[in-house]
N, C-alpha and C positions, 0 to 999 in steps of 0.2 A: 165214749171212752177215748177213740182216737182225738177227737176236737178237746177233750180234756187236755190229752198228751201235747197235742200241738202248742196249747194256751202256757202251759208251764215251759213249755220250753220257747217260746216269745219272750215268756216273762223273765225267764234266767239271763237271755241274749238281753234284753235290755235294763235288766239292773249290772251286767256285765259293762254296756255301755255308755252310762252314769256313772260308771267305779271304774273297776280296776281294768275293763276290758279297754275301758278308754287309756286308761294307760299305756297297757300293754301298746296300742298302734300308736299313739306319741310316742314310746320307745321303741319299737323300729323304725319310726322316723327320723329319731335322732340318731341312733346307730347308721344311718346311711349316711347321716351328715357327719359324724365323724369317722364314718371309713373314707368317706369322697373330701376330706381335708388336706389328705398332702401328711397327715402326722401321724406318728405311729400313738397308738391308747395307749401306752403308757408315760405318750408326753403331752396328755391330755387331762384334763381333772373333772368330776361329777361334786357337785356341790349338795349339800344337803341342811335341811334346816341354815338356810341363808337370813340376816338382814332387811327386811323393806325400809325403813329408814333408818339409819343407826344414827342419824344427828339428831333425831326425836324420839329418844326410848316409848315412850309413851305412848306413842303411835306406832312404833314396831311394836308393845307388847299388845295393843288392839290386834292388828292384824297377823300375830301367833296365833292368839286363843281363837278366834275368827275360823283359821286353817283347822285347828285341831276341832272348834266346834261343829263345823261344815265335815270334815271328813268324816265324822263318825256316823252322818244322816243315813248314806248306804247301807249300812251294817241294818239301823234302825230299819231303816225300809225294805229288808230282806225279812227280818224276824217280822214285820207288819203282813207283809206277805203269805209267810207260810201261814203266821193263823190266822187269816182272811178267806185263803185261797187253796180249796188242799189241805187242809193241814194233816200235818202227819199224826199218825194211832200215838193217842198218848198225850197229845199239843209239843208244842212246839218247844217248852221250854226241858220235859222230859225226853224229847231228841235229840235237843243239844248237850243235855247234860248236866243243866246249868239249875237242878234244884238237890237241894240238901237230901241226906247229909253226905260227905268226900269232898266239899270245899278246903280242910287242911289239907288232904289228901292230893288234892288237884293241883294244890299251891307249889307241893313239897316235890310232885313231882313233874311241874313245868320246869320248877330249877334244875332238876335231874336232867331232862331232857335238852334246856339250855344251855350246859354243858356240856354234852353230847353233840351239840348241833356247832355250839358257837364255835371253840376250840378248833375243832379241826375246818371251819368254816373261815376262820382268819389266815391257817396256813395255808388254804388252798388262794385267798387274796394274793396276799403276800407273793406266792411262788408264781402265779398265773398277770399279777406285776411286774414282776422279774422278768418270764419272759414276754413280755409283749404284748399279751391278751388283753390288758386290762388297763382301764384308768386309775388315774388316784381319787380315792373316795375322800371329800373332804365332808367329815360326817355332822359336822357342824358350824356353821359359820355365826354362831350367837356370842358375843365377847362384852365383857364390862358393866352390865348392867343385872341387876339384883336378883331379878327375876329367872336368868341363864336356864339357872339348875331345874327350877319348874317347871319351866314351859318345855326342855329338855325329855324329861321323865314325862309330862303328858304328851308332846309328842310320839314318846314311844308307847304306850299305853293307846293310841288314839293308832296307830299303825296296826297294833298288836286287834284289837278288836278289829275292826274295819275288814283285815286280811284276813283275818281267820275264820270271822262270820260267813264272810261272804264267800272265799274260796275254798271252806270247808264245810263247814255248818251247813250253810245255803248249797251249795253248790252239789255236794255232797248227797243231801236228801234230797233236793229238786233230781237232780239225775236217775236217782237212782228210784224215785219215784214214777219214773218214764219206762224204766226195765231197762237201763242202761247197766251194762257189766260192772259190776264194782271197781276190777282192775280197771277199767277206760277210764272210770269218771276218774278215782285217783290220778293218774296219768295226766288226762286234758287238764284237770287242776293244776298238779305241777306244771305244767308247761305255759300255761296263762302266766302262774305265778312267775316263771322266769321270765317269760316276756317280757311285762314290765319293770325288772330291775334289767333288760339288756342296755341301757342308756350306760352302764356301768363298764358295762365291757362282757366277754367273755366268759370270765372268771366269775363274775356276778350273775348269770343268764345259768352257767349249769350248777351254783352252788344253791342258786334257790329253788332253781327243777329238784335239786337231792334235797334241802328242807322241805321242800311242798308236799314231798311223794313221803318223808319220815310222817312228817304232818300227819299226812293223810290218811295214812295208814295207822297207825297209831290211832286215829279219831276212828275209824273204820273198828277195831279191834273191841276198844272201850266206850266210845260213845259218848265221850265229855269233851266237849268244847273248852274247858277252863283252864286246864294242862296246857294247850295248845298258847291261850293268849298270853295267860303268864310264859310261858319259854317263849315266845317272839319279841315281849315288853323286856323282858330280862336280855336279851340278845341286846338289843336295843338302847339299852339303859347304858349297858355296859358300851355300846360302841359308843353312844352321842358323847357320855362324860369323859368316858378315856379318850377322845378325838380332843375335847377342850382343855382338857388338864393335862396331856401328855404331845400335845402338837408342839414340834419344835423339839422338843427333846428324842424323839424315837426318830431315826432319818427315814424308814420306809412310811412314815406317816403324812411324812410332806414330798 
């Protein structure tokens, strides 16, 4: 039992560090480079969905779908995992949530919840721009080519799964399969989860600690994963398109 306990929790640390866990220490490394710049973050900008070549569409939309294709492998390799290894009472897909019937149900209320989240998730931006906390998010840097709005929306759809698999779903039932307290595992979740957006600033580090932990709890409560990735792909959708259709016209945008 103990060498069981150990084996899963290897396993979580290193599909942590293949994903997001890898993130997370790239962005505190970038956060030390830009507090050791001399600039204050709000005269600094985080780029998102940028360009690889904009003088060859064609070859930037290979290397979209590429990113979007490749990110979603972790997620994959998490669900491979639990029913390989462990799998939780019920299989895996009854854990997560993620069989019939409440698919409208799940639908109707990730919009619920991504309202709840988003909302008050832009003024905290916003004000923690203002003062000083935070960079400017430039949430999409894709312009003039056909394809924008697509690769945009699966972007966020390829975000929304990825995070929530892995630092809910996954993370969640691996933990707590260890006899890990529910509150902790919650908790260390949100807190990975901020990690990784610290590259943003401040302002980005505790608004995604407070979505991680709604997240989480919320999954904790009801047991469906599906809520969860629609209200992150809906966050999402909403920032990447309003970034491209409203940049220029809103001044706290640029």
């Amino acid at each position: 039992m103990v060498r069981a306990r150990r084996l899963l929790l290897v396993e979580t640390l290193l599909v942590l560090a293949l994903s997001l866990g890898q993130s997370a220490w790239y962005s505190i490394l970038r956060m030390v480079e830009r507090l050791t710049r001399g600039t204050p973050l709000s005269g600094q900008t985080s780029s998102l969905n940028t360009s690889v070549t904009p003088d060859r569409p064609w070859l930037d939309l290979t290397y979209q779908l590429s990113d979007i294709a490749f990110g979603v492998v972790p997620a994959l390799l998490a669900v491979l995992l639990m029913s390989r290894i462990s799998p939780p009472r019920g299989g895996v897909r009854r854990r997560l949530g993620l069989i019939s019937p409440g698919w409208g149900q799940d639908v109707g209320s990730g919009l619920v919840i991504a309202t709840f989240i988003g909302v008050p998730g832009l003024g905290l931006y916003v004000v923690s721009k203002e003062l000083g906390f935070n960079t400017t998010v430039q949430a999409a840097g894709l312009h003039g080519a056909w394809w924008v709005v697509p690769v945009l929306i699966l972007s966020a759809i390829m975000n929304a799964v990825l995070e929530e698999t892995v630092m809910v779903g996954y993370l969640v039932t691996r933990w707590r399969q260890l006899g890990w307290n529910t509150a902790l595992v919650v908790v260390l979740s949100a807190l990975i989860r901020g990690t990784y957006h610290l590259y943003q600033g401040w302002g980005g580090f505790v608004g995604n600690i407070v979505m991680g932990a709604v997240l989480g709890l919320i999954y904790v409560r009801r047991g469906r994963l599906l809520p969860l990735i629609v209200a992150h792909a809906a966050i999402d959708v909403v920032a990447f398109l309003g970034y491209t259709f409203l940049v220029g016209r809103i001044p706290w945008l640029s």
